[in-house]
BAROGU-101615 format. One record per residue (C-alpha): residue in three letters; residue number from 1; x, y, z. Coordinates in pm, 1 decimal. Each point is the difference from the previous one (the first is absolute). Last residue first. Layout:
BEGIN
[Ala; NUM; [X; Y; Z]],
...
# end
This chain:
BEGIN
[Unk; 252; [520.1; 429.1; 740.6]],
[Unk; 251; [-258.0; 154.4; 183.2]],
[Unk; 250; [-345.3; -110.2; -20.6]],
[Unk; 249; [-291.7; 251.2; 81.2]],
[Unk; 248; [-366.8; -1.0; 168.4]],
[Unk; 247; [86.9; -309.3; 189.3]],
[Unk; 246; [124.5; -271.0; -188.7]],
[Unk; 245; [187.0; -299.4; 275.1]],
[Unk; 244; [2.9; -248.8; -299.0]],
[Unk; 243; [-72.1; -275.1; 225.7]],
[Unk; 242; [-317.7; 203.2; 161.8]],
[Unk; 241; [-82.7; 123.9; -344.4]],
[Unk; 240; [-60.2; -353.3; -73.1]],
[Unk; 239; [88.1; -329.8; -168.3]],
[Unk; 238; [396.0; 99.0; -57.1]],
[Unk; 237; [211.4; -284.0; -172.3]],
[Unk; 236; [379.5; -129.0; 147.1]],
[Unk; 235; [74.6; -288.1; -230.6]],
[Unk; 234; [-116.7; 139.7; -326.8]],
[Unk; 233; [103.1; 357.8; 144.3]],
[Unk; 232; [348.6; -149.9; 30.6]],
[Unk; 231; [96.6; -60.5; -356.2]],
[Unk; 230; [-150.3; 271.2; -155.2]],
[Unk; 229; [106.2; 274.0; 213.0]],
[Unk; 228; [-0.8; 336.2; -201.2]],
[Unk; 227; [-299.6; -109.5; -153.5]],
[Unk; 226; [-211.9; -181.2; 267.9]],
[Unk; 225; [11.1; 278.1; 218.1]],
[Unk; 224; [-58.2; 269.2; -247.2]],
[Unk; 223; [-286.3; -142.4; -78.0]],
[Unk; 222; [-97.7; -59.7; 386.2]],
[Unk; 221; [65.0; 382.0; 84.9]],
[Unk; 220; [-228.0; 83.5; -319.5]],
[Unk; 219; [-276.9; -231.0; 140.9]],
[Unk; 218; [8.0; 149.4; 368.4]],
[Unk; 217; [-39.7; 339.6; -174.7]],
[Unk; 216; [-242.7; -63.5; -258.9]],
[Unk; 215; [16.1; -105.7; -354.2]],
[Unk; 214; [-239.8; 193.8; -230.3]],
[Unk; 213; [-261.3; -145.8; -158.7]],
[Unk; 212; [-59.9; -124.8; -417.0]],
[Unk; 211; [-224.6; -126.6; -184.4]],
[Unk; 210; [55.3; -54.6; -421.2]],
[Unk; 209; [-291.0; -2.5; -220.9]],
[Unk; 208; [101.7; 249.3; -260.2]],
[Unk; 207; [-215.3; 325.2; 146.0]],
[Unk; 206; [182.5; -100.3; 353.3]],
[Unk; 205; [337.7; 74.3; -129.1]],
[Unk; 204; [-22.0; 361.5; -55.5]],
[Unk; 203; [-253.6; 58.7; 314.6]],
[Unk; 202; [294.7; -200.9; 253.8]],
[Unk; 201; [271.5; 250.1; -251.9]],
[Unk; 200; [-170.4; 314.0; 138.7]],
[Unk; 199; [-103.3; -94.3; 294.4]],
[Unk; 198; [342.5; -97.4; 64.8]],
[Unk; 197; [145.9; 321.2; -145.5]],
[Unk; 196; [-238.0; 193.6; 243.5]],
[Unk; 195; [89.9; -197.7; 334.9]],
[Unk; 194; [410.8; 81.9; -124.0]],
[Unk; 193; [-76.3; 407.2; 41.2]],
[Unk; 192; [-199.3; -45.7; 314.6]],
[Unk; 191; [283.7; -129.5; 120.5]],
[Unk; 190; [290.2; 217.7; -129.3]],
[Unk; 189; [-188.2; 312.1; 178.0]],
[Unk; 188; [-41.1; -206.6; 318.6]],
[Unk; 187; [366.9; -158.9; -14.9]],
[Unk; 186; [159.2; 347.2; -24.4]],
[Unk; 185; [74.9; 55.9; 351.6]],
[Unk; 184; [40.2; -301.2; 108.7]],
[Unk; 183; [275.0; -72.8; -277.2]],
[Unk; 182; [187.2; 354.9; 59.5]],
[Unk; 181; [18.0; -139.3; 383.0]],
[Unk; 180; [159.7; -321.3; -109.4]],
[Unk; 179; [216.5; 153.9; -213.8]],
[Unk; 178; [132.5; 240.4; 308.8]],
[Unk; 177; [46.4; -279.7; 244.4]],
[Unk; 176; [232.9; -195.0; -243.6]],
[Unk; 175; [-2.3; -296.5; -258.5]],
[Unk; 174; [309.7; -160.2; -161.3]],
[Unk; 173; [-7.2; -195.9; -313.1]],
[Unk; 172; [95.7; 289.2; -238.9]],
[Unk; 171; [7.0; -272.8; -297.0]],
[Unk; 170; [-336.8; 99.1; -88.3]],
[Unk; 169; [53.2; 383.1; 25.9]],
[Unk; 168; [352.3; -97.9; -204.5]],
[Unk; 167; [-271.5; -149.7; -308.4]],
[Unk; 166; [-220.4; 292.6; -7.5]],
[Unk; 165; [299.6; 242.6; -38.6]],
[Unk; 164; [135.3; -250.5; -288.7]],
[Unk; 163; [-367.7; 41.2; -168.1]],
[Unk; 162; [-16.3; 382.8; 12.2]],
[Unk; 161; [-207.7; 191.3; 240.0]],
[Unk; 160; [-366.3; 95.6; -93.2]],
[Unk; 159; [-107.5; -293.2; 178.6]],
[Unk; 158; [125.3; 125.6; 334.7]],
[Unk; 157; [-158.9; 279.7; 3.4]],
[Unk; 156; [-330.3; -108.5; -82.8]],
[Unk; 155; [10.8; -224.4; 280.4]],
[Unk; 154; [-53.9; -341.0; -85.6]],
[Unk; 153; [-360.0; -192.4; 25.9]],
[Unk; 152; [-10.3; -354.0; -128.2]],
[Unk; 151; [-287.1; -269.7; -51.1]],
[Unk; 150; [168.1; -369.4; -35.9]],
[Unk; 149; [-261.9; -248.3; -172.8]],
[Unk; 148; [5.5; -363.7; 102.9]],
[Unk; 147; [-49.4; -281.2; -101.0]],
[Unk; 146; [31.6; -382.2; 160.9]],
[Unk; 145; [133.5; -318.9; -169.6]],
[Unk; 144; [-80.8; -332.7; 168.8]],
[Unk; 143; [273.8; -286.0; 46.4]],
[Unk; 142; [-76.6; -336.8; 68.8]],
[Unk; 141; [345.0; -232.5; 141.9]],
[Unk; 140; [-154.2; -290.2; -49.6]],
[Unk; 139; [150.4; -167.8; 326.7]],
[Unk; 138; [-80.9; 304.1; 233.4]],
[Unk; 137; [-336.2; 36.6; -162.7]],
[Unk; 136; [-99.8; -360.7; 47.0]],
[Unk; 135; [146.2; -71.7; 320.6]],
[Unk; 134; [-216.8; 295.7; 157.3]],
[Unk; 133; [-293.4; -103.1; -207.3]],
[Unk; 132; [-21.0; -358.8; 145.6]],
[Unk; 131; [69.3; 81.3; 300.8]],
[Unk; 130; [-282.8; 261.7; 52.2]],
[Unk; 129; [-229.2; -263.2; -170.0]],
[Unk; 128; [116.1; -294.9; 259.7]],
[Unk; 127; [-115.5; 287.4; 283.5]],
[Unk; 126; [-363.7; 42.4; -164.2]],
[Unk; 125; [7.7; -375.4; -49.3]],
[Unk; 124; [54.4; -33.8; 355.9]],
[Unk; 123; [-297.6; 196.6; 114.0]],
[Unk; 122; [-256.6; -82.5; -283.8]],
[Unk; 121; [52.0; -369.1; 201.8]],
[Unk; 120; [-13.3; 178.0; 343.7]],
[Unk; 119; [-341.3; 165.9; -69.9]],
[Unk; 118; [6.0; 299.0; 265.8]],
[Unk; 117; [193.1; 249.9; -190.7]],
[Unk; 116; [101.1; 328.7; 169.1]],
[Unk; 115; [339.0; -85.2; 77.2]],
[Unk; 114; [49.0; -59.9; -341.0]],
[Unk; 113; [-155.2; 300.0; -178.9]],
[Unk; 112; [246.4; 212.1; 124.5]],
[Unk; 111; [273.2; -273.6; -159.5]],
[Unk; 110; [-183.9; 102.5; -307.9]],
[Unk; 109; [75.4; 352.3; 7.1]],
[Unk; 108; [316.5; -26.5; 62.7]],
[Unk; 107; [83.3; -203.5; -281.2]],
[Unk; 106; [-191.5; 228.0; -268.2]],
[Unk; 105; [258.5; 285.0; 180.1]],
[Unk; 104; [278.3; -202.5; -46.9]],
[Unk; 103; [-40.3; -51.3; -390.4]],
[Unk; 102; [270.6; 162.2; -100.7]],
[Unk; 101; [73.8; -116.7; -396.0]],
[Unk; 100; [396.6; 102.4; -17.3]],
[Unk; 99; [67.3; 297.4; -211.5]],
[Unk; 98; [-30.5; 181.7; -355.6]],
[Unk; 97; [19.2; 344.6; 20.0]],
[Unk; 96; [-165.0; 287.3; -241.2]],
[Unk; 95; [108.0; 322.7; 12.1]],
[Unk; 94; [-164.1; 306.8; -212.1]],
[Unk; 93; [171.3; 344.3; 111.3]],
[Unk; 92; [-192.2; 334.0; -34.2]],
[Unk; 91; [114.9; 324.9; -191.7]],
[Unk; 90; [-179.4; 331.2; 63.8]],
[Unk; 89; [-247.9; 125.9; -300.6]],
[Unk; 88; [-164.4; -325.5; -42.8]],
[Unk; 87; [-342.4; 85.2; -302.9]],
[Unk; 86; [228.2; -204.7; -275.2]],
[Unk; 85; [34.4; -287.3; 251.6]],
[Unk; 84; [-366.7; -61.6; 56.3]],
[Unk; 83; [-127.1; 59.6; -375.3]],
[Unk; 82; [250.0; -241.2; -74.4]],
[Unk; 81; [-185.7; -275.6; 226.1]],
[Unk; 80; [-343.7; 122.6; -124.0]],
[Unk; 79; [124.7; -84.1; -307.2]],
[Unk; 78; [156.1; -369.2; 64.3]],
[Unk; 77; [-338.6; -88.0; 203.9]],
[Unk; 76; [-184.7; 92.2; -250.8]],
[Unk; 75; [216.4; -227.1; -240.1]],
[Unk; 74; [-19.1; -242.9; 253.7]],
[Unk; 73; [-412.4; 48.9; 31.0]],
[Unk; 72; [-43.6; -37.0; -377.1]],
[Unk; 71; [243.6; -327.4; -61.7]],
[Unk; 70; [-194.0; -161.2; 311.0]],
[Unk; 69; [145.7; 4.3; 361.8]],
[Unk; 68; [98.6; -375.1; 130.9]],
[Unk; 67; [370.4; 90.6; -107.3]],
[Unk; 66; [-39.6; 351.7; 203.0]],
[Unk; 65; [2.6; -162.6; 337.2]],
[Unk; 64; [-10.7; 329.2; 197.0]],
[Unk; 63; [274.6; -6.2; 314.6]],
[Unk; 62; [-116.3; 177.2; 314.0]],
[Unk; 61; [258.0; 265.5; 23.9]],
[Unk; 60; [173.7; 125.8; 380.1]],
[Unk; 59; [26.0; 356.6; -18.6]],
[Unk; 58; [335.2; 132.0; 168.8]],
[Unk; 57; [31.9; 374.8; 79.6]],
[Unk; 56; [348.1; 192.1; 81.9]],
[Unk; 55; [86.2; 326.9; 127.7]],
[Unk; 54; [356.9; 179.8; -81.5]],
[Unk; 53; [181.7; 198.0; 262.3]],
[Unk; 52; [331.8; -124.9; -89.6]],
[Unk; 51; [-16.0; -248.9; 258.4]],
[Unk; 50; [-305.4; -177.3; -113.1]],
[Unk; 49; [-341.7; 1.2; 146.9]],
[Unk; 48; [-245.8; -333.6; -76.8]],
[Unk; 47; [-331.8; 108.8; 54.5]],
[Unk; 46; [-324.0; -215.9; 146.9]],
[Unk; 45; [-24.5; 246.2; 249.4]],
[Unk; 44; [373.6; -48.4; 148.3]],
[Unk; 43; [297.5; -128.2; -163.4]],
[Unk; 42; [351.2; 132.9; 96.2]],
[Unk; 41; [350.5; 72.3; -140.7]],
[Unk; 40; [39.7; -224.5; -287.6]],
[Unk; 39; [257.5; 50.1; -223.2]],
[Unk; 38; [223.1; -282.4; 155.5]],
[Unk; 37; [400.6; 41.4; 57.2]],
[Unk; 36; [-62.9; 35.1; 392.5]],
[Unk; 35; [-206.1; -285.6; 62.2]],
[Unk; 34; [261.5; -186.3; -129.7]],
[Unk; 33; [138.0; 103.5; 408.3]],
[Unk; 32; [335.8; 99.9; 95.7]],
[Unk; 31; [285.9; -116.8; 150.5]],
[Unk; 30; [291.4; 242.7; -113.8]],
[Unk; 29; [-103.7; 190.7; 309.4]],
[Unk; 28; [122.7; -297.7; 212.6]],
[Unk; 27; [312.6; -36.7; -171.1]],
[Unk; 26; [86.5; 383.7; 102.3]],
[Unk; 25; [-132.9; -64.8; 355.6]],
[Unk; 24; [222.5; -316.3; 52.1]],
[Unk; 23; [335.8; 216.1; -164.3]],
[Unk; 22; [-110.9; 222.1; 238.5]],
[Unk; 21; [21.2; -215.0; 339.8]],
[Unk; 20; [293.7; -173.2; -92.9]],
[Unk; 19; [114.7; 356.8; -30.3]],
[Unk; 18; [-75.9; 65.1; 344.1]],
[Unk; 17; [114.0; -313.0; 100.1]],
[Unk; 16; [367.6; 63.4; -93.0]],
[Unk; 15; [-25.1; 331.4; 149.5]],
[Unk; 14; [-141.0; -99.1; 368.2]],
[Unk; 13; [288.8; -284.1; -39.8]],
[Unk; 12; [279.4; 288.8; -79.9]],
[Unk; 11; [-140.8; 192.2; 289.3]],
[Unk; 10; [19.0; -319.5; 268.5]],
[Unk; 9; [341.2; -88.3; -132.9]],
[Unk; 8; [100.7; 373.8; 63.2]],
[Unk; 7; [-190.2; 17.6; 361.2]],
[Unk; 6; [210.7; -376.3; 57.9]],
[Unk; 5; [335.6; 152.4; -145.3]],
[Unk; 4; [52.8; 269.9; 300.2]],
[Unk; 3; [-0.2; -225.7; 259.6]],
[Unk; 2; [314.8; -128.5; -54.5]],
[Unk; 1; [26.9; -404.3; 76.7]],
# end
């Protein structure tokens, strides 16, 4: 055997899985999170921050029954209603969603009461209750339709731009060190810019009847939960802060 072809073998080997090696990285760094393609870079103090720089509110609407209203209050109701929209000098987004009927908090609370019952016959119908309403709204299927209002702050900038340059900041997907610092540093400014348009519109709607409060952190990670993962946020539902692991921020 000639010694010389075993430290050639040995190179051509150390070559062959040194490319193995890259062609692994490269499909590696194909592998990349959804994560990635979402507009969402953070939430913290009850604000959603996007990528682009832009600061987002959501109000969460108690609904107003305006059949049971007489012909006088709806038409009052209708007025002060227009009156509302004509005074908006920034444009808001009205979003209402229909979804399943959660009642898992209601449950909770009345296994709590459970443990502390001492009359064993209120005891067991207690539990038979909890049954009973768990098989009744999986079976019926009852939806419930919440509203919200969407509060947005863009850099003037930005808004000034044309609508295609808008629409390629959107499709820009990919964040960096330096927009993250530019974000920081104007998310006091932006803030206290977005806590007057919600005063604004909460006073607006309040003269017709209609309540309103703003959605806080834990509760804007959880919406966002549930809609970009319908199917497995009814199967895998968050209780607490502890489960949603919210601190003062949530990164996505």
């Amino acid at each position: 055997m000639d010694p010389t072809l075993t430290p050639k073998g040995s190179k051509v080997t150390q070559q062959g899985s040194a490319m193995k090696d890259s062609v692994r990285g490269k499909k590696k760094s194909h592998i990349v999170s959804t994560q990635r393609y979402l507009p969402i870079a953070e939430i913290k103090e009850d604000t959603v921050i996007l990528k682009n720089g832009g600061l987002r509110a959501i109000l969460k609407v108690n609904s107003l029954n305006f059949n049971l209203k007489s012909e006088i209050e709806q038409q009052g109701i209708i007025a002060g209603y227009q009156g509302f929209i004509n005074t908006l000098i920034f444009p808001i987004q009205i979003l209402i969603r229909s979804t399943r009927l959660n009642i898992d908090p209601y449950l909770k609370s009345l296994r709590d009461k459970i443990d502390g019952q001492t009359n064993p016959l209120v005891k067991e119908q207690t539990i038979d209750y909890i049954g009973f309403m768990e098989k009744l709204v999986d079976i019926a299927d009852i939806m419930q339709k919440n509203f919200y209002i969407i509060v947005p702050v863009d850099s003037p900038t930005k808004m000034k731009r044309g609508v295609f340059s808008r629409f390629f900041d959107w499709m820009n997907v990919d964040d960096s060190r330096s927009k993250a610092l530019v974000r920081s540093h104007e998310f006091h400014s932006y803030s206290k810019i977005l806590r007057d348009r919600i005063t604004l519109i909460q006073s607006g709607l309040e003269n017709v009847g209609i309540t309103m409060r703003r959605l806080r952190t834990d509760e804007l990670v959880q919406l966002y939960y549930t809609i970009y993962n319908p199917i497995s946020s009814q199967k895998q539902k968050f209780n607490s802060n502890e489960d949603l692991n919210v601190g003062k921020s949530a990164l996505f």
